[in-house]
N, C-alpha and C positions, 0 to 999 in steps of 0.2 A: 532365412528366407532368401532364394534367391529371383532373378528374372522371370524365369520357366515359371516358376510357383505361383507369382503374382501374373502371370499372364491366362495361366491356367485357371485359378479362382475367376479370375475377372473375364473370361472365356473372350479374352484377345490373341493377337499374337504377340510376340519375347519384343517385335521391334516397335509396335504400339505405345506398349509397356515404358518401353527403353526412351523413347520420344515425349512421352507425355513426362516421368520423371525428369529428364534431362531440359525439359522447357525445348529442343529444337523444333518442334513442328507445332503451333498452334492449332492446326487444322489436322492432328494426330488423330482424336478422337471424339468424339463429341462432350459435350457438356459433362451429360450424364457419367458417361464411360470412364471420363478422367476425374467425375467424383469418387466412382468406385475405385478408379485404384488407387488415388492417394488416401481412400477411405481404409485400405487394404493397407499401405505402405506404415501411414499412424499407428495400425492397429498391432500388425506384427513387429515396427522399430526398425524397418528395412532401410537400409543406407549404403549406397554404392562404394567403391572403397576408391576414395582420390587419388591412391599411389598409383592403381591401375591405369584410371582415365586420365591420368596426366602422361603416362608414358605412352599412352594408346596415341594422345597427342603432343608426343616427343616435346613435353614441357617436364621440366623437374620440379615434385612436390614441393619444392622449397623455394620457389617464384613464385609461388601464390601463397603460400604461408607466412603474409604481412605483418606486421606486431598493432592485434585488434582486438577489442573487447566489445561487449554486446553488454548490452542492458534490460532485464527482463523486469518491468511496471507488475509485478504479481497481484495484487490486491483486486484490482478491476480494471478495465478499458477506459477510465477515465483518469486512472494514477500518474501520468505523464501530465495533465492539468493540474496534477494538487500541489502548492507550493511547497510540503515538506516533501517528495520526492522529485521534483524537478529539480529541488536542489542540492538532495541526494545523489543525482544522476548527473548534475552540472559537474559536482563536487570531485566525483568518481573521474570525470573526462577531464578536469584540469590535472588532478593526479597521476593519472593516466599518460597525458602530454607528456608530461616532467620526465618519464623513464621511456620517452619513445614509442609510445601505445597513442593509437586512436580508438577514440569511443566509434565502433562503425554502425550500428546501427540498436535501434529499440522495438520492444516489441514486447505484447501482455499476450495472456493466457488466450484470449480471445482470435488470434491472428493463428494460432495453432491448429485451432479448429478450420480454418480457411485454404482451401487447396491452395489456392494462388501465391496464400501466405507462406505456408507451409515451406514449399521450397526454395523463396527467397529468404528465409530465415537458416536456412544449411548452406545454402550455395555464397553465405558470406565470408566463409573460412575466416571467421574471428577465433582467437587463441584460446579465450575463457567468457566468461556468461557469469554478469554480476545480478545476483537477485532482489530487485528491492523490493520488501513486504512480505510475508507468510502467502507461499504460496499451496494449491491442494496436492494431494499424491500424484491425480492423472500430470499434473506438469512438471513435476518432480520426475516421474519415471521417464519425461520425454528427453528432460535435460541429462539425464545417466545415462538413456540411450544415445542420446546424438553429440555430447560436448564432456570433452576429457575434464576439464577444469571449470571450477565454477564455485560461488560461496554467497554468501548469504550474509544481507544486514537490514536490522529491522529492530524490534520492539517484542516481539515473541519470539523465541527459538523456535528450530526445526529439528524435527527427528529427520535429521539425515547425516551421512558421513560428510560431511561440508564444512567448510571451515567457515565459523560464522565471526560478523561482528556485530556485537550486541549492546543497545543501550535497557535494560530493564524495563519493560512496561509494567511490570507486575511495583517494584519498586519505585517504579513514579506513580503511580496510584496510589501507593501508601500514602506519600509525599503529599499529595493533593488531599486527599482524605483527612488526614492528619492536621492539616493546617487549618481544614474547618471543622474540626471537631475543637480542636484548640480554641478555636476564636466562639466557640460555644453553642455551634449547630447540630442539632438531633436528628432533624428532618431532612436529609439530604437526598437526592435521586441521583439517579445515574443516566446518561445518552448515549447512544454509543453500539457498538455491534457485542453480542454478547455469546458465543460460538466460538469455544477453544480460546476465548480471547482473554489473555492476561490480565487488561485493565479492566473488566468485568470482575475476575474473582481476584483483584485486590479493593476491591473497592465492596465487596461482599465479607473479607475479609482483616479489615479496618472496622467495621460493625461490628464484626463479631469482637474485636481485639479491644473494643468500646463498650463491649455489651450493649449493644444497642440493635433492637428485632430488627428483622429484615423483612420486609412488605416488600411483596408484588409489584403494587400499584403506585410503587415510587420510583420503577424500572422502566425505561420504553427502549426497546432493543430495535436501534433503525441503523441504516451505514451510517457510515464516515464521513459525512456530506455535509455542505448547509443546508438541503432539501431535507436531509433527516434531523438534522438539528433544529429547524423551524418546526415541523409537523409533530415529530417527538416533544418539544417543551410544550406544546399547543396541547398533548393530551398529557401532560402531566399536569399543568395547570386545570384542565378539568375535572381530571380523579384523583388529585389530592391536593387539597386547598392550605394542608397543612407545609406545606415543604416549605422551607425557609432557604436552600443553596442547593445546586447543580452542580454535580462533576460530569461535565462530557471528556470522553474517550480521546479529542481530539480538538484542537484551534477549529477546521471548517467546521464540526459539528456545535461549536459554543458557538461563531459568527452567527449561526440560523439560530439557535436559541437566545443571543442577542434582543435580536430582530423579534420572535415572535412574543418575547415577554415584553420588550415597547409598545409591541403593536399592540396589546392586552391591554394598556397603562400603566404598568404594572413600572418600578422605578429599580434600577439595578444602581449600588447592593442595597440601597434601602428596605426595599420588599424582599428580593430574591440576589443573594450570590453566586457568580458564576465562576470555575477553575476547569481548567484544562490540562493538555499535555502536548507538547511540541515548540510552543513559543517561537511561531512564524515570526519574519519582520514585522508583519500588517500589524499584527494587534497591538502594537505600541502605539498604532495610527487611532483605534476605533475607539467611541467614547461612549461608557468610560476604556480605559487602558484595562486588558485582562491578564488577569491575574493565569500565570502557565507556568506548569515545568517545563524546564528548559531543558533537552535534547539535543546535544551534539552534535547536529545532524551533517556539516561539516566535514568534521574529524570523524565522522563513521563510512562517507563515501571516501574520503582520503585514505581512511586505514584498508577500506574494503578494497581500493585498487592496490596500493603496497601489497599486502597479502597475496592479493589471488597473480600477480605478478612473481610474487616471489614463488610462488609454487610452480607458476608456469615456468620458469628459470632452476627448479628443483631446490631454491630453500629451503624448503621443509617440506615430508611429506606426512605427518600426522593429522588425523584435524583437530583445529586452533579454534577455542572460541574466546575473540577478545571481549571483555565488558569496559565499558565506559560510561563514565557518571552523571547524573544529571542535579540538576536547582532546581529549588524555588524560586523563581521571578516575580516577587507580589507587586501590585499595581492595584489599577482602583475600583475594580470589577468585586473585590469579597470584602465583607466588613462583618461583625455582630449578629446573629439573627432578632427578627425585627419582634415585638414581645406582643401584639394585638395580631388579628384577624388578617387575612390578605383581602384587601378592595383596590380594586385599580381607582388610579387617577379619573380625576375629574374630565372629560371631555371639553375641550376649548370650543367653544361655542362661536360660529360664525354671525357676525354681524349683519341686523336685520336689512340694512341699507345693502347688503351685498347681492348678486341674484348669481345663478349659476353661472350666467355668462363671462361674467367677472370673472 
């Protein structure tokens, strides 16, 4: 695709085109106009060639080819909040430091979609593009169109030629699963996203390797959230009274399952056990202490800058996928299933001397 083509579809002229790309004229083209062509630019993979526009501006590509690395929040627009990739992402920019790289800038799926965004995310000229989380095809193909180097670490692999660093989500599900079948739970449900997602069919998977049926209505398939971990255990509790322990998909999704099985009465693990996967700092804080695999999370942003550095420096150019190991962390969140009926707690009763005001 060249200039001519994009100006021709978008029935402007080449210098239109060339000003609304380049960011020089705000007042290039209208709103609309410069939807259409960065809508144009996405769609076809069009990228101006640096070597050019640097000598056009008697600079040499290699004064602006800093030693930077970019970081892409794949999962959702809220990933740079969740404490196991912030920390992933911190982890990466210390690593990073150490061999003379900046972390220059971040950015999720959702910024791609945005004209404005769009071009501040190329015009970074960062060396490589570290991916945290499983991201979809359309953002896969953006980052092969536009960035030579780039790798991946996460909890699910990717079908891509990428060199990934991997901690097992399928094999930390085991783990979790395993450990409450051990302590003698039948009844167990799942939290969590369940779409290509690993810790879903290891955790389908552990049942089966238990012999024990897989029900429906012991599954609530919500994000990766506390918002989904609250509203998900809230309908599990309604449509199956039987459950006796939860494995959520992740620490924020057990924090809201925390919460809405208190809110119930209901008394953790007496009534109901909770286990997870990532073992954030926080939940050594919450009470009770939850019981999590623990995930490396560390040494997989550390490894994922090594790597994609050394490829940038031509270390290797195969692709490498490392794995790395994860624990059990037990704490005081799982215990026994409990052998009667589920009744929440009694309601503490306010004192007749008290009035609203109080």
């Amino acid at each position: 695709m060249t200039l001519k083509e994009i100006a021709l579809e978008a029935g402007v002229s080449i210098s239109t085109v060339s000003r609304v790309i380049n960011n020089t004229d705000s007042k290039a083209a209208s709103p609309e106009v410069r939807e259409k062509i960065w809508e144009i630019v996405r769609r076809t993979g069009y990228t101006p060639n640096p070597a050019a526009q640097n000598l056009k501006r008697r600079k040499s590509y290699s004064s602006v080819n800093s030693h930077s690395l970019a970081c892409l929040f794949a999962r959702t627009p809220t990933d740079i909040n969740d404490p196991f990739f912030s920390t992933l992402a911190k982890s990466v920019e210390v690593e990073a430091y150490k061999q003379n790289y900046i972390l220059k800038s971040s950015f999720t799926p959702f910024d791609i979609t945005k004209s404005e965004n769009f071009r501040l995310i190329l015009d970074n000229n960062v060396n490589g593009v570290v991916i945290l989380g499983r991201c979809d095809k359309t953002t896969l193909k953006f980052l092969k169109q536009h960035f030579n180097y780039v790798i991946y670490t996460g909890l699910n692999g990717i079908d891509a030629n990428y060199d990934q660093i991997l901690c097992d989500g399928y094999g930390a599900s085991l783990c979790a699963m395993e450990y409450l079948i051990q302590l003698g739970h039948k009844h167990i449900g799942y939290l969590g996203e369940i779409n290509m997602e690993n810790r879903y069919t290891g955790y389908r998977d552990a049942l089966k390797k238990e012999l024990l049926p897989f029900d429906s209505t012991y599954v609530s398939a919500v994000p990766f959230s506390s918002k989904g971990g609250y509203d998900g255990m809230l309908k599990l509790l309604e449509q199956q009274p039987k459950i006796t322990a939860v494995f959520c998909g992740n620490d924020i999704t057990a924090i809201g399952a925390l919460r809405a099985i208190k809110d119930r009465g209901f008394k953790i693990p007496r009534d109901i056990s909770v286990i997870s996967i990532d073992d954030i700092d926080i939940v050594q804080y919450l009470s009770p202490m939850l019981t999590s695999v623990h995930i490396p999370v560390e040494e997989m942003g550390k490894m994922a800058a090594k790597t994609l550095i050394d490829r940038i420096c031509g270390g290797h150019t195969l692709p490498m996928k490392i794995h790395l190991p994860c624990y059990l962390a037990k704490r005081e969140s799982c215990d026994k299933p409990r052998t009667g009926p589920l009744f929440p707690a009694p309601q503490k009763k306010v004192p007749a001397s008290k009035t609203a005001s109080e």
